[in-house]
N, CA, C and O atoms as CSV, one atom per row, in Angstrom:
chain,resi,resn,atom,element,x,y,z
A,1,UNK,N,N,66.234,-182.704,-126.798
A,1,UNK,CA,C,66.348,-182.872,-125.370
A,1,UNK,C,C,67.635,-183.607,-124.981
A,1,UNK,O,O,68.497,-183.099,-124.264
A,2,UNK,N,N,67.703,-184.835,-125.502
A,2,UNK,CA,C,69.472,-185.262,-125.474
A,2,UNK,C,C,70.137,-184.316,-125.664
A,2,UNK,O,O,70.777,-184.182,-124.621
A,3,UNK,N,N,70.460,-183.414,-126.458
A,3,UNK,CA,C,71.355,-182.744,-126.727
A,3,UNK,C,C,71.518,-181.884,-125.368
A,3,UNK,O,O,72.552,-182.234,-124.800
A,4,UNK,N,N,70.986,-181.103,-124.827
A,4,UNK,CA,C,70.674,-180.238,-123.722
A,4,UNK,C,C,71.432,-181.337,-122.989
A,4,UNK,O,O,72.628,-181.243,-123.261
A,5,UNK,N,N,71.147,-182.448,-122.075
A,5,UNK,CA,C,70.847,-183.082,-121.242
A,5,UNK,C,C,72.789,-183.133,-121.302
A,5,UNK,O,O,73.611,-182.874,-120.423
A,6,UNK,N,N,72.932,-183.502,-122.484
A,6,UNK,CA,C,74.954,-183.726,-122.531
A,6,UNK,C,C,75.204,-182.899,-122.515
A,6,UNK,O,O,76.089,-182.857,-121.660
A,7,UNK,N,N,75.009,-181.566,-123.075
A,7,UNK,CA,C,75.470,-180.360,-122.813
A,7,UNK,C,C,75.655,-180.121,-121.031
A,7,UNK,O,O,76.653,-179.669,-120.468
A,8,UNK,N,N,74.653,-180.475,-120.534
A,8,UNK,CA,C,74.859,-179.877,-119.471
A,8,UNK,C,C,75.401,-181.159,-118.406
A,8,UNK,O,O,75.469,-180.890,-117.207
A,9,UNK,N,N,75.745,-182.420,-118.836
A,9,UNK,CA,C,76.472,-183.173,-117.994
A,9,UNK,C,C,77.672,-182.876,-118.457
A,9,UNK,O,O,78.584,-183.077,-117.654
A,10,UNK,N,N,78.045,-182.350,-119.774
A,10,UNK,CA,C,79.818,-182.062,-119.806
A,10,UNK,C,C,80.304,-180.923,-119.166
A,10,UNK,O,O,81.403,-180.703,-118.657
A,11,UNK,N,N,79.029,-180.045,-119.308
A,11,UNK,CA,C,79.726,-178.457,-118.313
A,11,UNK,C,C,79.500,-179.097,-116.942
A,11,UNK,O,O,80.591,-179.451,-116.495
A,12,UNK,N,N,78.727,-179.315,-116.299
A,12,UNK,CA,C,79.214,-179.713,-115.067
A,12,UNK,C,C,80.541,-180.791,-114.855
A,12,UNK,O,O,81.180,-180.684,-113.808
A,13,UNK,N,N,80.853,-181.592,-115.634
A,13,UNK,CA,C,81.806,-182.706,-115.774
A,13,UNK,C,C,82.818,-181.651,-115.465
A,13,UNK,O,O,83.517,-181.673,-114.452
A,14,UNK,N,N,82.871,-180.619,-116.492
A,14,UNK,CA,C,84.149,-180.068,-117.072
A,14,UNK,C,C,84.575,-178.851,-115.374
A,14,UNK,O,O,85.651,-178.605,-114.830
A,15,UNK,N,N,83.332,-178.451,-115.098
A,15,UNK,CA,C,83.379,-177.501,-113.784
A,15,UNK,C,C,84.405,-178.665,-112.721
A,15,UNK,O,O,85.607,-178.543,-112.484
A,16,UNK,N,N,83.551,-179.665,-112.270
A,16,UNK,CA,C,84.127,-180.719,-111.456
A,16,UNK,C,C,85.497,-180.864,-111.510
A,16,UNK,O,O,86.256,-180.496,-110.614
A,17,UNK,N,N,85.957,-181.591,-112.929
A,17,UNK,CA,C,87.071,-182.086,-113.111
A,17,UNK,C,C,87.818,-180.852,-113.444
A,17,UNK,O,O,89.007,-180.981,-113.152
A,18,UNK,N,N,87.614,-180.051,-113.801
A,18,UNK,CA,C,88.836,-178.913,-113.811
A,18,UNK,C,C,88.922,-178.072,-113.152
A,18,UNK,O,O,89.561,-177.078,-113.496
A,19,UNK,N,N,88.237,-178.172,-111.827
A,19,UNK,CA,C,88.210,-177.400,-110.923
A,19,UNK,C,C,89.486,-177.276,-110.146
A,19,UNK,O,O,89.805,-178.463,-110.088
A,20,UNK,N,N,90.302,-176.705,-109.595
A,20,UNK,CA,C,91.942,-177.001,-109.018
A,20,UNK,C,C,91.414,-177.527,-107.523
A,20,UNK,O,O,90.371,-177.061,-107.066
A,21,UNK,N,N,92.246,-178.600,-106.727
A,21,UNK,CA,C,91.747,-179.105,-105.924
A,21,UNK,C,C,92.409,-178.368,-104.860
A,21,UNK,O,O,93.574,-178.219,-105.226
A,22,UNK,N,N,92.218,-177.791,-103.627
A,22,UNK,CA,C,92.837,-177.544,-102.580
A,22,UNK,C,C,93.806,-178.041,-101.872
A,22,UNK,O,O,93.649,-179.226,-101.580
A,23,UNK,N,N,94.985,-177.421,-101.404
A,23,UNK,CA,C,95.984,-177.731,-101.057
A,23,UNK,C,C,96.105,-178.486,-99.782
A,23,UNK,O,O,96.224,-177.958,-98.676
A,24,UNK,N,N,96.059,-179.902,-100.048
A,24,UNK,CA,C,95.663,-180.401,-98.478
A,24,UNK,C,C,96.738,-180.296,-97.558
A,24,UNK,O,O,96.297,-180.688,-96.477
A,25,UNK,N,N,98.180,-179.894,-97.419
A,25,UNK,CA,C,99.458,-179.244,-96.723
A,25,UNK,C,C,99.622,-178.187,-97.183
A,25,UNK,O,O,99.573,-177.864,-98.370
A,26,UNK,N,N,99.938,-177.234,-95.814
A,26,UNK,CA,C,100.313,-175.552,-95.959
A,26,UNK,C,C,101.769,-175.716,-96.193
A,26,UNK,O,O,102.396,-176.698,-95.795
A,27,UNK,N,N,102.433,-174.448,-97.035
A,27,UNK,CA,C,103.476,-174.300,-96.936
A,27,UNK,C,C,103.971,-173.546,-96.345
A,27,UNK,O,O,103.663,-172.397,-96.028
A,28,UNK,N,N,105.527,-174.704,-95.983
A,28,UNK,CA,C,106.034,-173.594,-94.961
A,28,UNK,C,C,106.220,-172.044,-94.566
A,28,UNK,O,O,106.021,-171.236,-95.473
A,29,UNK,N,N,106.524,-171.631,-93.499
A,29,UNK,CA,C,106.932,-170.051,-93.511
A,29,UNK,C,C,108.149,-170.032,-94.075
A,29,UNK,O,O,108.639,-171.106,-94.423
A,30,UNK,N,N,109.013,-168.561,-94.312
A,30,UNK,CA,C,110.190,-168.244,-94.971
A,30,UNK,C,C,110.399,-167.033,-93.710
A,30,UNK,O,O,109.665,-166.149,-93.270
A,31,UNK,N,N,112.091,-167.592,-93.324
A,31,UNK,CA,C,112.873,-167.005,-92.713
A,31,UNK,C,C,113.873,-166.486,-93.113
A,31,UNK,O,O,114.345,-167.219,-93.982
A,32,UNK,N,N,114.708,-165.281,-92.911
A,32,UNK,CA,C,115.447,-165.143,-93.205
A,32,UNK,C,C,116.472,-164.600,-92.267
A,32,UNK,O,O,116.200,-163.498,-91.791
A,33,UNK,N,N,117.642,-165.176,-91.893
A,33,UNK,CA,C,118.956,-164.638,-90.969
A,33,UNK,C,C,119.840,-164.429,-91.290
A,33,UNK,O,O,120.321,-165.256,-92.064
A,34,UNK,N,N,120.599,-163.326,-90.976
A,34,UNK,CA,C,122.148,-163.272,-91.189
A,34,UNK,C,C,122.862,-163.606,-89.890
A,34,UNK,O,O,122.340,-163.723,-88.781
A,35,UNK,N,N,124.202,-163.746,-90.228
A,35,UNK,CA,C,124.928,-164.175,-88.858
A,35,UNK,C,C,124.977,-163.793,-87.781
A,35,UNK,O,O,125.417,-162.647,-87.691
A,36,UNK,N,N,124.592,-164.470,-86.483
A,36,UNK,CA,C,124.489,-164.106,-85.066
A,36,UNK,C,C,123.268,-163.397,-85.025
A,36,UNK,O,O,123.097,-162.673,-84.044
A,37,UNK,N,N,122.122,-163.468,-86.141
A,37,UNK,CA,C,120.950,-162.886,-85.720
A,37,UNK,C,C,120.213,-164.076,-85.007
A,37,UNK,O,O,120.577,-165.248,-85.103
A,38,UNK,N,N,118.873,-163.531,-84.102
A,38,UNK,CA,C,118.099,-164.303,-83.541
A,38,UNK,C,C,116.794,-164.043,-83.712
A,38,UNK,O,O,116.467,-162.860,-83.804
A,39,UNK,N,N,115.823,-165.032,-83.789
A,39,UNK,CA,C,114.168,-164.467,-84.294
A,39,UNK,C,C,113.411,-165.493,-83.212
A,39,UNK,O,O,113.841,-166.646,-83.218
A,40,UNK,N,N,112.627,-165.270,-82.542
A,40,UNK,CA,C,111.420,-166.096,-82.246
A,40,UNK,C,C,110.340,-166.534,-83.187
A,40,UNK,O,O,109.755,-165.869,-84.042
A,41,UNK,N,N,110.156,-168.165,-82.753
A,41,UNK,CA,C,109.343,-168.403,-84.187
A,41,UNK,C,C,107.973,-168.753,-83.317
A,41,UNK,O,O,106.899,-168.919,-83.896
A,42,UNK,N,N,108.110,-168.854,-81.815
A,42,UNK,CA,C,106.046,-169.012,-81.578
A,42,UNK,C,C,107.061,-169.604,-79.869
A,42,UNK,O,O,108.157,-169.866,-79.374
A,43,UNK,N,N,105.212,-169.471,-79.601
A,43,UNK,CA,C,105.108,-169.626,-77.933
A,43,UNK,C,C,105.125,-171.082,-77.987
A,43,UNK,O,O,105.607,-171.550,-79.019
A,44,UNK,N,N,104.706,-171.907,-77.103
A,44,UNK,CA,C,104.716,-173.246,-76.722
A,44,UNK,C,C,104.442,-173.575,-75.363
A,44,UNK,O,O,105.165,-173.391,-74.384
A,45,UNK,N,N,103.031,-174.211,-75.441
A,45,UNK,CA,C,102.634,-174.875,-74.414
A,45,UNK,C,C,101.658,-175.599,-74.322
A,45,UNK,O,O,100.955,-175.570,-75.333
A,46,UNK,N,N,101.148,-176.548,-73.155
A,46,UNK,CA,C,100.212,-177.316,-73.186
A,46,UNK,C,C,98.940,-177.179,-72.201
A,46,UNK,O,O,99.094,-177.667,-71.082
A,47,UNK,N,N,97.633,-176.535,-72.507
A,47,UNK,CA,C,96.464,-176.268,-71.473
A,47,UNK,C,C,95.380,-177.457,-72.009
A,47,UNK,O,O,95.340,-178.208,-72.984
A,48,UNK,N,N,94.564,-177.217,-70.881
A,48,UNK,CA,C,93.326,-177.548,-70.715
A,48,UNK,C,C,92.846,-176.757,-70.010
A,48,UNK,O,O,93.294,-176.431,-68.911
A,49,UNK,N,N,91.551,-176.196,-70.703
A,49,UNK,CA,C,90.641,-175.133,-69.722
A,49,UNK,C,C,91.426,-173.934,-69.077
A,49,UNK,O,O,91.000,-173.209,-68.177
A,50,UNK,N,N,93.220,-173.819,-69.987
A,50,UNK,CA,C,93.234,-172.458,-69.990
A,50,UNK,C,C,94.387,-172.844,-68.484
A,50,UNK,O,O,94.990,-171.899,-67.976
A,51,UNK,N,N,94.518,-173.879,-68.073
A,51,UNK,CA,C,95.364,-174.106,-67.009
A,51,UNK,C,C,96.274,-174.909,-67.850
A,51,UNK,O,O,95.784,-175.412,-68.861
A,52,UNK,N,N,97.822,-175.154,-67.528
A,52,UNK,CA,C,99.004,-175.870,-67.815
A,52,UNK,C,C,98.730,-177.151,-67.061
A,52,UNK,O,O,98.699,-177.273,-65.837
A,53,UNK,N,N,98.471,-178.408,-68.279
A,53,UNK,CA,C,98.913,-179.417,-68.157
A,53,UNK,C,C,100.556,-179.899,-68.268
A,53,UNK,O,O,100.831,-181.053,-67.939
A,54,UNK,N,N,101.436,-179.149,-68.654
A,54,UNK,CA,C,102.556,-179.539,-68.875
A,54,UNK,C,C,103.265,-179.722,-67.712
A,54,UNK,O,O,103.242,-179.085,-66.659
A,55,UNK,N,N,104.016,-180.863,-68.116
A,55,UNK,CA,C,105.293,-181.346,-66.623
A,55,UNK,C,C,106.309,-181.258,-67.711
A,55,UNK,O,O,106.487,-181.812,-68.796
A,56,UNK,N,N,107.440,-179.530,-66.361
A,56,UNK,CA,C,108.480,-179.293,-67.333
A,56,UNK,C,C,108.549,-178.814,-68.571
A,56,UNK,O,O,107.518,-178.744,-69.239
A,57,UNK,N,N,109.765,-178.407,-69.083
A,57,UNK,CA,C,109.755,-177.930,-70.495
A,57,UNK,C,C,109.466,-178.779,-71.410
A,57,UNK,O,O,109.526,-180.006,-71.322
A,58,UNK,N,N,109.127,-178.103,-72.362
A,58,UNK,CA,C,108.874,-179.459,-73.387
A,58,UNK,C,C,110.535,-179.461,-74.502
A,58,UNK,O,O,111.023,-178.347,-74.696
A,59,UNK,N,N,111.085,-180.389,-74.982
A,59,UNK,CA,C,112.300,-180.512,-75.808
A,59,UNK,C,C,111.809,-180.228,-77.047
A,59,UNK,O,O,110.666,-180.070,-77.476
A,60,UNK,N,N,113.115,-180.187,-77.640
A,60,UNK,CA,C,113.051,-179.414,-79.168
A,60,UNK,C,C,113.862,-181.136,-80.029
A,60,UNK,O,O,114.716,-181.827,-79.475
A,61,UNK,N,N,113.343,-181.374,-81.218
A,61,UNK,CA,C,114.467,-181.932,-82.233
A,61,UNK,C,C,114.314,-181.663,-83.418
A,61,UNK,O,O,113.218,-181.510,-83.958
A,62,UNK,N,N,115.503,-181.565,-84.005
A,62,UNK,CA,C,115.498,-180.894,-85.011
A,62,UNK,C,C,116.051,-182.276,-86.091
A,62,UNK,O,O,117.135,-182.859,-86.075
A,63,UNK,N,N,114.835,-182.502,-86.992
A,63,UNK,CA,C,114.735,-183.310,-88.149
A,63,UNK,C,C,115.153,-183.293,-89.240
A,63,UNK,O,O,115.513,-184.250,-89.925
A,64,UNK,N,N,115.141,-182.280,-89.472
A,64,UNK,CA,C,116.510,-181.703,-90.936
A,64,UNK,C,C,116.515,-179.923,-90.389
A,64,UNK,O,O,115.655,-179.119,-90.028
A,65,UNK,N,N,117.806,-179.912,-90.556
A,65,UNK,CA,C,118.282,-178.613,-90.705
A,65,UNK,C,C,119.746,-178.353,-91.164
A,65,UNK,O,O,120.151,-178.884,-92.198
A,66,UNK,N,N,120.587,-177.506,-90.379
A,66,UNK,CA,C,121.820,-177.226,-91.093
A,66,UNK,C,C,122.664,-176.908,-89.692
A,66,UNK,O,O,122.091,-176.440,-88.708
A,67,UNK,N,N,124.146,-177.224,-89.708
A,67,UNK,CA,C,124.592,-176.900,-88.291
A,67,UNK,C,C,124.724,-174.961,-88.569
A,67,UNK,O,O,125.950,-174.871,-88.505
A,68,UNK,N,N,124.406,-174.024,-88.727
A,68,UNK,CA,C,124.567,-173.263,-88.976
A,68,UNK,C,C,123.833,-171.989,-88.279
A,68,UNK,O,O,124.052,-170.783,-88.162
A,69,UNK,N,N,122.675,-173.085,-87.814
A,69,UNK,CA,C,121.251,-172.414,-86.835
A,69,UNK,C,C,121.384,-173.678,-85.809
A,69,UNK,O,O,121.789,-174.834,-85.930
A,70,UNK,N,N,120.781,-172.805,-84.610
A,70,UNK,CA,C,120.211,-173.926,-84.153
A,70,UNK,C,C,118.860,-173.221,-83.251
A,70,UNK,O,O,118.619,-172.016,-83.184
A,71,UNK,N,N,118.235,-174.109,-82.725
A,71,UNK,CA,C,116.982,-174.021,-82.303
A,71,UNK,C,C,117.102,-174.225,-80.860
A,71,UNK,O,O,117.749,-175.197,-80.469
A,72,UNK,N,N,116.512,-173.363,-79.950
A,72,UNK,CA,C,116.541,-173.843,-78.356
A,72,UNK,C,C,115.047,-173.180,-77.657
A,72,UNK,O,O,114.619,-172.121,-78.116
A,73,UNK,N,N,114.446,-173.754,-76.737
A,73,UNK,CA,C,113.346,-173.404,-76.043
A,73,UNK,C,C,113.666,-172.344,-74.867
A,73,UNK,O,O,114.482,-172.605,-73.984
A,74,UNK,N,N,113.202,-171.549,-74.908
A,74,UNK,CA,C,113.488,-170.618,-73.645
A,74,UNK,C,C,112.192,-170.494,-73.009
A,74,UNK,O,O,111.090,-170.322,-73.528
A,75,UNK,N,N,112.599,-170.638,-71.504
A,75,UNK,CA,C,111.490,-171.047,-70.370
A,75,UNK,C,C,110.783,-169.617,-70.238
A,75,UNK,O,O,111.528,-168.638,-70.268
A,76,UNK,N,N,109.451,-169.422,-70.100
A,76,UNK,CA,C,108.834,-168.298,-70.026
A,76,UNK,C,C,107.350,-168.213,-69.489
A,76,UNK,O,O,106.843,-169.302,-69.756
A,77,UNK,N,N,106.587,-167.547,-68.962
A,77,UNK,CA,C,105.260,-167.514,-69.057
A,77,UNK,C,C,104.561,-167.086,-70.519
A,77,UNK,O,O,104.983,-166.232,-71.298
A,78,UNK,N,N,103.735,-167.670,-70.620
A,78,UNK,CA,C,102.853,-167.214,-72.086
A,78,UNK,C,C,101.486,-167.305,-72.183
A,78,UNK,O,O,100.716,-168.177,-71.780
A,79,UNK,N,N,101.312,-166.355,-72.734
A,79,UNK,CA,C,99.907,-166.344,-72.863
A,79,UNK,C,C,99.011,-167.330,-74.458
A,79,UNK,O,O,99.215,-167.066,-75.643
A,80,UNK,N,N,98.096,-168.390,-73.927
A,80,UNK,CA,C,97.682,-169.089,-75.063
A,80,UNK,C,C,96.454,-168.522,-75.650
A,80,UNK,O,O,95.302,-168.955,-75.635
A,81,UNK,N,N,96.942,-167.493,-76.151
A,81,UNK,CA,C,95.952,-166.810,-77.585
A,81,UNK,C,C,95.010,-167.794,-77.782
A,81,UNK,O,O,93.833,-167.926,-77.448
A,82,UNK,N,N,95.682,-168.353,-78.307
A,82,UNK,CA,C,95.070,-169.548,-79.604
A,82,UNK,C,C,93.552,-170.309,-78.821
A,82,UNK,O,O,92.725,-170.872,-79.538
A,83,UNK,N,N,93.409,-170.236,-77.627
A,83,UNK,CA,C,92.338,-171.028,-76.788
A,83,UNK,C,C,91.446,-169.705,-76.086
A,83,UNK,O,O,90.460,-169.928,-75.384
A,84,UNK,N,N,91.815,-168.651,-76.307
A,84,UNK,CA,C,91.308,-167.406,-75.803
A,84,UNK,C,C,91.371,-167.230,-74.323
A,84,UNK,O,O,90.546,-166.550,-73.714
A,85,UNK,N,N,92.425,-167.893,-73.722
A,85,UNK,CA,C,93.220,-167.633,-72.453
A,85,UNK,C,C,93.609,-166.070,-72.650
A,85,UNK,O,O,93.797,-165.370,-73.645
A,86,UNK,N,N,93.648,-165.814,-71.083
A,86,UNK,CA,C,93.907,-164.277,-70.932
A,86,UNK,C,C,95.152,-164.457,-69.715
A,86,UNK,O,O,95.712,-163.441,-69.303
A,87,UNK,N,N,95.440,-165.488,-69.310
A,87,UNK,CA,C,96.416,-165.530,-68.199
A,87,UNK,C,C,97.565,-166.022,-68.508
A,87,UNK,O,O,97.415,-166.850,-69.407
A,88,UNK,N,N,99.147,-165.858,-68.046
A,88,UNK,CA,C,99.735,-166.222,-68.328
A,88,UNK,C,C,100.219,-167.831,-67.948
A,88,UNK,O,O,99.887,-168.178,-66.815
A,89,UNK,N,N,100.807,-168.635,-68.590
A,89,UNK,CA,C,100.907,-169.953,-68.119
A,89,UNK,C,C,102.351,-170.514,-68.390
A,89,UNK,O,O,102.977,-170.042,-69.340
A,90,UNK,N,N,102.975,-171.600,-67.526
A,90,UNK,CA,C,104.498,-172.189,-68.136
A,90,UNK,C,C,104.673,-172.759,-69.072
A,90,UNK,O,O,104.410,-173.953,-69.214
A,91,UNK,N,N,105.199,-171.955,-69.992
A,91,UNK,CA,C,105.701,-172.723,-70.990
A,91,UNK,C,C,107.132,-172.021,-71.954
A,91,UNK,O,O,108.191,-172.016,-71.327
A,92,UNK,N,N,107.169,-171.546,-73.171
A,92,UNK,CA,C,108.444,-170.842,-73.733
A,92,UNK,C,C,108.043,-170.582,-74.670
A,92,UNK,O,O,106.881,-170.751,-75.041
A,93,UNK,N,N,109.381,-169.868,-75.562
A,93,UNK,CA,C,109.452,-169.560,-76.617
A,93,UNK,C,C,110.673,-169.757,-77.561
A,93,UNK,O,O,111.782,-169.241,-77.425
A,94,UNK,N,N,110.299,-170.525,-78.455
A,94,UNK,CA,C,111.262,-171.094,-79.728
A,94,UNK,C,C,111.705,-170.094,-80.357
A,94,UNK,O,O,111.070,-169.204,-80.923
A,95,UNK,N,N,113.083,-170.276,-80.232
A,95,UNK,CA,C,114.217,-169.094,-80.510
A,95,UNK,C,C,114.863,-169.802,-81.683
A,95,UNK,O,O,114.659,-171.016,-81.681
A,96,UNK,N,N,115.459,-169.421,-82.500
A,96,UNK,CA,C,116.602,-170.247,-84.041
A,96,UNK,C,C,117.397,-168.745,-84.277
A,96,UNK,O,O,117.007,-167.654,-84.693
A,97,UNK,N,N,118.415,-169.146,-83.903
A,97,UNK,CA,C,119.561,-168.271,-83.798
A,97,UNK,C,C,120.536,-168.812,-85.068
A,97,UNK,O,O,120.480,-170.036,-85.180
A,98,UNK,N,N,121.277,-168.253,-85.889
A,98,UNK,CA,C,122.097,-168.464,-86.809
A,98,UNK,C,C,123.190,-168.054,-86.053
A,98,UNK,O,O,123.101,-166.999,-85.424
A,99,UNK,N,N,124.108,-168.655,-86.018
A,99,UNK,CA,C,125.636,-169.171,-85.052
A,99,UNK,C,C,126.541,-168.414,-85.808
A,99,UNK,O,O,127.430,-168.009,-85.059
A,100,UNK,N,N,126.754,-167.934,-87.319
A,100,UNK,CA,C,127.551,-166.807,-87.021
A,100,UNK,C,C,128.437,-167.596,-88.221
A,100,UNK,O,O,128.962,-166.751,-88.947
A,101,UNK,N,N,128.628,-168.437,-88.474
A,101,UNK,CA,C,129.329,-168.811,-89.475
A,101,UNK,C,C,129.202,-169.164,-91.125
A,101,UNK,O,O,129.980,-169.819,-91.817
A,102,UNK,N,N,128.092,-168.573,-91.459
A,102,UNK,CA,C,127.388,-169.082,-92.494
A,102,UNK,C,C,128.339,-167.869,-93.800
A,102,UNK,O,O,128.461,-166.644,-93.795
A,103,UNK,N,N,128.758,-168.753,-94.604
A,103,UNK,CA,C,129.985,-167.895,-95.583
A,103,UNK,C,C,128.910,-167.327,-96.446
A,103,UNK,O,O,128.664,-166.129,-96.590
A,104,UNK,N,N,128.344,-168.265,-96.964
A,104,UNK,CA,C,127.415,-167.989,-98.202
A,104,UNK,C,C,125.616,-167.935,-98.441
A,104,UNK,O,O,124.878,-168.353,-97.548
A,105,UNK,N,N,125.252,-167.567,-99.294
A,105,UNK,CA,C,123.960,-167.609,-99.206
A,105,UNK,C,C,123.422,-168.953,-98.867
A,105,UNK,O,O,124.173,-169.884,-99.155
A,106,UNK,N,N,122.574,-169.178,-98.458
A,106,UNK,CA,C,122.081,-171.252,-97.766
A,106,UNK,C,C,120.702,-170.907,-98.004
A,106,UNK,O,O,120.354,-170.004,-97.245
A,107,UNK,N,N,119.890,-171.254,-98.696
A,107,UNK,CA,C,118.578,-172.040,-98.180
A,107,UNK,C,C,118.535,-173.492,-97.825
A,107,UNK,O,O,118.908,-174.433,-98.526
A,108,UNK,N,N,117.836,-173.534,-96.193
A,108,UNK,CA,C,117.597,-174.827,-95.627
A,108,UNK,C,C,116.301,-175.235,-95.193
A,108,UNK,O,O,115.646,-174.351,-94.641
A,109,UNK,N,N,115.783,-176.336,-95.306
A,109,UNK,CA,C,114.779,-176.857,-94.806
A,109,UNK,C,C,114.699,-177.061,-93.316
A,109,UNK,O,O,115.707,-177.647,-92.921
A,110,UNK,N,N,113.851,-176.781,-92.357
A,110,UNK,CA,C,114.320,-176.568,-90.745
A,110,UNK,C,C,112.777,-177.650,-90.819
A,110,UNK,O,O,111.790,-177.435,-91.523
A,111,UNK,N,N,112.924,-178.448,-90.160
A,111,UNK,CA,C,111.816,-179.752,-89.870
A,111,UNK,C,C,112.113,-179.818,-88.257
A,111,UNK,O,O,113.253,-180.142,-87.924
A,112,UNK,N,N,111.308,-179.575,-87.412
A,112,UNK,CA,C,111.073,-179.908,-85.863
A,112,UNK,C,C,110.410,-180.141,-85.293
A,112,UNK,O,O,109.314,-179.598,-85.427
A,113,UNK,N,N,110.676,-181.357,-84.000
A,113,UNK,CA,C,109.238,-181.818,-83.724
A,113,UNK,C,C,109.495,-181.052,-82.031
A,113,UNK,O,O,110.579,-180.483,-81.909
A,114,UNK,N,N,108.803,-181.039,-81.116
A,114,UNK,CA,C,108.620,-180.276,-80.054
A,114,UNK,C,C,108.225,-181.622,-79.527
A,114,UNK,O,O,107.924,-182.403,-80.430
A,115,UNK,N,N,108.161,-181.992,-78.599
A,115,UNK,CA,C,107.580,-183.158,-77.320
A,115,UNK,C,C,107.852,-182.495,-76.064
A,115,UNK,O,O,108.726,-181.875,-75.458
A,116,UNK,N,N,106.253,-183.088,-75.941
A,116,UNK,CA,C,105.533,-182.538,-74.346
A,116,UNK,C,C,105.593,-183.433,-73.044
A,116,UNK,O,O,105.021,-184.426,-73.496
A,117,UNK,N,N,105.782,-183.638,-72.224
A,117,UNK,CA,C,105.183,-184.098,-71.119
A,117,UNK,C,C,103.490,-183.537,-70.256
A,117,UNK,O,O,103.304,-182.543,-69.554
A,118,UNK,N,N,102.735,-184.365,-70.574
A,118,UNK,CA,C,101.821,-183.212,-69.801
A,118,UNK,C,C,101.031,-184.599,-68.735
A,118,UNK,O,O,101.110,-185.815,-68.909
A,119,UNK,N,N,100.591,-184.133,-68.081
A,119,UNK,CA,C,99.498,-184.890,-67.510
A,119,UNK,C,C,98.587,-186.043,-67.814
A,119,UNK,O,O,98.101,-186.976,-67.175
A,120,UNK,N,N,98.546,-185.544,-69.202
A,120,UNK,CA,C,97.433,-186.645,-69.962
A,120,UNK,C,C,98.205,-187.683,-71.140
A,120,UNK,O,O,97.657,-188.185,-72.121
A,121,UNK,N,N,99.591,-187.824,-70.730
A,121,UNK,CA,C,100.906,-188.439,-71.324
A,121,UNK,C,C,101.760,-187.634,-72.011
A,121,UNK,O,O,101.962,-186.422,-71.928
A,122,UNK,N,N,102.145,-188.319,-72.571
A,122,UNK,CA,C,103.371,-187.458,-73.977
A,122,UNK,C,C,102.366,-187.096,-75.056
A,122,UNK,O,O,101.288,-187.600,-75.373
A,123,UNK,N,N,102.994,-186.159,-75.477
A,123,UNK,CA,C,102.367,-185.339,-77.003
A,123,UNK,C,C,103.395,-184.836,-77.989
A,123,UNK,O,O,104.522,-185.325,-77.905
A,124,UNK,N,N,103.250,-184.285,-78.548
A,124,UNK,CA,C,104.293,-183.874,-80.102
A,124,UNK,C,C,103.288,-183.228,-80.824
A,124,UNK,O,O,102.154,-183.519,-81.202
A,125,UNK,N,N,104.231,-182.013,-80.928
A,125,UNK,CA,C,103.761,-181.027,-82.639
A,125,UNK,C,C,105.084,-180.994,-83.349
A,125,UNK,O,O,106.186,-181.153,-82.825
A,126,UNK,N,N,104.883,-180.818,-84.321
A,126,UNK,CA,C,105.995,-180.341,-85.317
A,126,UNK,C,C,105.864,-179.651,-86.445
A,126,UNK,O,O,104.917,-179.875,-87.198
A,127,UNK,N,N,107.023,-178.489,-86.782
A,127,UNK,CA,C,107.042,-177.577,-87.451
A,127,UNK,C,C,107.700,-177.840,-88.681
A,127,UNK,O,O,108.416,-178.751,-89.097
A,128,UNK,N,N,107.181,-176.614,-89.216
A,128,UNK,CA,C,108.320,-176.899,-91.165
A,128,UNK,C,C,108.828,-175.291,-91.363
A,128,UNK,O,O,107.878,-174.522,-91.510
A,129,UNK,N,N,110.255,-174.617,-91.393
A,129,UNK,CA,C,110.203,-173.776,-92.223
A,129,UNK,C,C,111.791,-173.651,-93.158
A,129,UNK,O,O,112.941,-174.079,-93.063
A,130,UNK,N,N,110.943,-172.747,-94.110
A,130,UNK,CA,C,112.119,-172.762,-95.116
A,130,UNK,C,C,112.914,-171.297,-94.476
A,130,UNK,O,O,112.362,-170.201,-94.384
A,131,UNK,N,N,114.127,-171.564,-94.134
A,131,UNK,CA,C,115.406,-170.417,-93.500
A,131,UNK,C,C,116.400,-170.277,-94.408
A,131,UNK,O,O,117.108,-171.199,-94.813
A,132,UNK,N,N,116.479,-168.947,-94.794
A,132,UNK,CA,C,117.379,-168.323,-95.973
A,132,UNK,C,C,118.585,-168.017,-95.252
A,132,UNK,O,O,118.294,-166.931,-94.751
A,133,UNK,N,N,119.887,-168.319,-94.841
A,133,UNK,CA,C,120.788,-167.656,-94.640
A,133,UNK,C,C,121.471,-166.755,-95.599
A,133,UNK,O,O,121.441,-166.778,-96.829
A,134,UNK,N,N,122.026,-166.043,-94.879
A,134,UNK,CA,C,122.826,-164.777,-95.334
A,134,UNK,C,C,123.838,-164.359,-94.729
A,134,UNK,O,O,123.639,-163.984,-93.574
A,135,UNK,N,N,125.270,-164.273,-95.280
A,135,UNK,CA,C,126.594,-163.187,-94.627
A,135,UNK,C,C,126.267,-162.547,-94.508
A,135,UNK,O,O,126.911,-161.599,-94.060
């Protein structure tokens, strides 16, 4: 009966502890631009109940990147999927344009935080992606 009893606390031990643990941070997306191209990377805005709390655009900063891209908000109506809104509301869309000068192949780390003004104070999200340039 001992014998059984360890047998089966080491296979469970062994299930437990060698089980691979889940990745508690996603990794980034992968972009890729060549010169003077432009991509949208997502909408941006701030609701409650599907109405715009936001006062004004919200700003962009960019935390690591490369002068080679840059990142700008363009003012727009949008629709917030993500809350199962069906109407359109003020807010934009994050554009990263590569400027045209990039000689050589670059991978860069693009880190940005977005800040809101809304009604219910200031807020902040921020993004991660990895951007491949290309001549």
């Amino acid at each position: 009966m001992p014998v059984r009893t360890t047998a089966l606390f080491a296979l469970g031990f062994i299930l437990l502890v060698g089980h691979p643990c889940a990745d508690a941070q996603t990794q980034p997306n992968r972009i890729v631009l060549r010169n003077g191209e432009v991509t949208e990377l997502g909408s941006f805005y701030y609701v409650s109940n599907c109405r715009s709390i936001m006062i004004g655009l919200p700003e962009i900063e960019i935390l690591e990147g490369a002068p080679e891209f840059s990142l700008a908000i363009k003012e727009e109506q949008v629709v917030p999927r993500r809350f199962g809104c069906v109407n359109k509301v003020p807010g934009g869309k994050l554009i990263l344009t590569a400027k045209g000068i990039v000689t050589q192949r670059t991978e860069v780390n693009l880190i940005f935080r977005v800040k809101y003004r809304t009604k219910e104070g200031d807020r902040q999200t921020a993004g991660t992606y990895i951007v491949t340039l290309v001549p």
